[in-house]
C-alpha positions in Angstrom: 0.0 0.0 0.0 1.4 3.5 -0.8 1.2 6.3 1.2 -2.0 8.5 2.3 -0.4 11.3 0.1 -0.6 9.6 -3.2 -4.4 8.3 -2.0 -7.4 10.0 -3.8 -10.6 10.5 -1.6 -14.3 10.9 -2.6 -16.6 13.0 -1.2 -18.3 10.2 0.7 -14.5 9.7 2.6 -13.3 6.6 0.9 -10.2 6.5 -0.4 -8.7 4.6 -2.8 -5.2 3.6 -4.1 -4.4 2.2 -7.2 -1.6 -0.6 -6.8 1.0 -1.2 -9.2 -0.8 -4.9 -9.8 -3.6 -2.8 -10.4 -5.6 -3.4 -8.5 -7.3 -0.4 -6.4 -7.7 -0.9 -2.5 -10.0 1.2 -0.6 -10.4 1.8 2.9 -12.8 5.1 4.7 -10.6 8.2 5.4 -9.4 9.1 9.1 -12.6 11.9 9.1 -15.2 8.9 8.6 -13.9 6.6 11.3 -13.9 9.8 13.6 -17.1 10.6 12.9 -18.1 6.7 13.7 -16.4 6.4 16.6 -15.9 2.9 17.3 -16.6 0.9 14.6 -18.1 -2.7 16.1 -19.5 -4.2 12.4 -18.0 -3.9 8.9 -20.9 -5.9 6.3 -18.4 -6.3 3.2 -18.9 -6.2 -0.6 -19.5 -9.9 -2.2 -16.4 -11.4 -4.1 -16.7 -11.2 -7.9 -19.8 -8.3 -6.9 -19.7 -5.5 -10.2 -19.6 -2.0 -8.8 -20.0 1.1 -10.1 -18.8 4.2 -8.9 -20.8 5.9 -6.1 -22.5 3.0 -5.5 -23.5 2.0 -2.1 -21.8 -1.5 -1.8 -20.7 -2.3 2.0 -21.7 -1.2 5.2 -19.7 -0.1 8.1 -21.2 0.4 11.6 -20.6 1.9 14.8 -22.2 2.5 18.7 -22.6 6.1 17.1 -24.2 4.9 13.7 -24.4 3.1 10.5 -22.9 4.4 7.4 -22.5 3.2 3.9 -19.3 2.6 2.0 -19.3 3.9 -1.7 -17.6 2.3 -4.7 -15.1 5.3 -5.3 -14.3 3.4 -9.1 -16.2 1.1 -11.1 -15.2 -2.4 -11.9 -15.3 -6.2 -9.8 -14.7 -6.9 -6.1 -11.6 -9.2 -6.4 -10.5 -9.3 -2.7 -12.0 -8.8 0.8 -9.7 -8.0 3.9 -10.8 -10.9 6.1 -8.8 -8.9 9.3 -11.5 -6.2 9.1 -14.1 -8.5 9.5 -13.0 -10.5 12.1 -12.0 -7.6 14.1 -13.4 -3.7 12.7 -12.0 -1.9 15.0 -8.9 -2.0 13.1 -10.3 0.4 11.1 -10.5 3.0 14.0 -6.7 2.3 14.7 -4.9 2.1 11.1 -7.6 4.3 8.9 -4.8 4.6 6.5 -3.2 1.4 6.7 -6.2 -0.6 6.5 -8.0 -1.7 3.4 -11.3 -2.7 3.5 -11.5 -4.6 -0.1 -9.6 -4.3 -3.4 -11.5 -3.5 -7.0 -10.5 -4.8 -10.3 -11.2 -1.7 -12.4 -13.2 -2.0 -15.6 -10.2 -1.0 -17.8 -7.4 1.7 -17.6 -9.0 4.4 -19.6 -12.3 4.3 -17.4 -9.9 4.1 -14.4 -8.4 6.7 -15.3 -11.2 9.2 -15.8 -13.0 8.1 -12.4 -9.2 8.7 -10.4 -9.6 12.5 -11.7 -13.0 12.7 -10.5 -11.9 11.7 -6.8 -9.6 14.5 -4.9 -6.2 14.6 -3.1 -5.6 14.1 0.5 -4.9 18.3 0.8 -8.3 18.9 -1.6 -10.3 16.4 0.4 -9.0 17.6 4.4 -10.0 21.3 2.5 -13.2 20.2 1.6 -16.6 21.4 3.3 -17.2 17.6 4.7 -14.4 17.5 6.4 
């Protein structure tokens, strides 16, 4: 996984990072697992699942609340973080060094076009959601 800085961020506070495999992982930014608090459930994606981007796909859940987790690219759910789901609260600890699951993207040119739609770490911690 590279680091936070070269993550890009959608407005709904996942981020994702494309992987020289690439494959994109994607995980919920430090502001979303704040807002939580502790995070006690994590309902993944289904393997092989087509996504598109924006979608709700997972769900992620806390004492506070219950949030959904947004496909930030389109494309197929290749891997699920089994960690995360046997103990969530890793997500609370690590925001940036856990991923929840990894996407297959549809092909390089759509990837492409949907990375430049998602913002840096310094546009995203500018934002107004932040």
């Amino acid at each position: 996984m590279n680091s936070q800085d070269t993550f890009k961020f959608a407005e709904t506070h996942e981020w994702a990072d494309q992987e020289e495999d690439g494959l994109v992982w994607v995980g919920i930014s430090h502001h979303a697992q704040e807002a939580l608090g502790d995070v006690m459930f994590f309902q993944a994606p289904k393997l092989g699942q087509q996504v598109v981007q924006g979608e709700a796909i997972a769900t992620i859940e806390s004492v506070k609340a219950a949030s959904d987790i947004h496909a930030p690219i389109s494309g197929e759910i290749t891997a699920l973080n089994d960690a995360v789901e046997a103990a969530p609260e890793l997500i609370n600890e690590r925001p940036y060094g856990v991923w929840l699951f990894k996407i297959k993207p549809e092909s390089k040119d759509s990837l492409s076009l949907e990375l430049k739609q998602l913002m840096s770490l310094a546009q995203y911690e500018s934002g107004p959601g932040v």
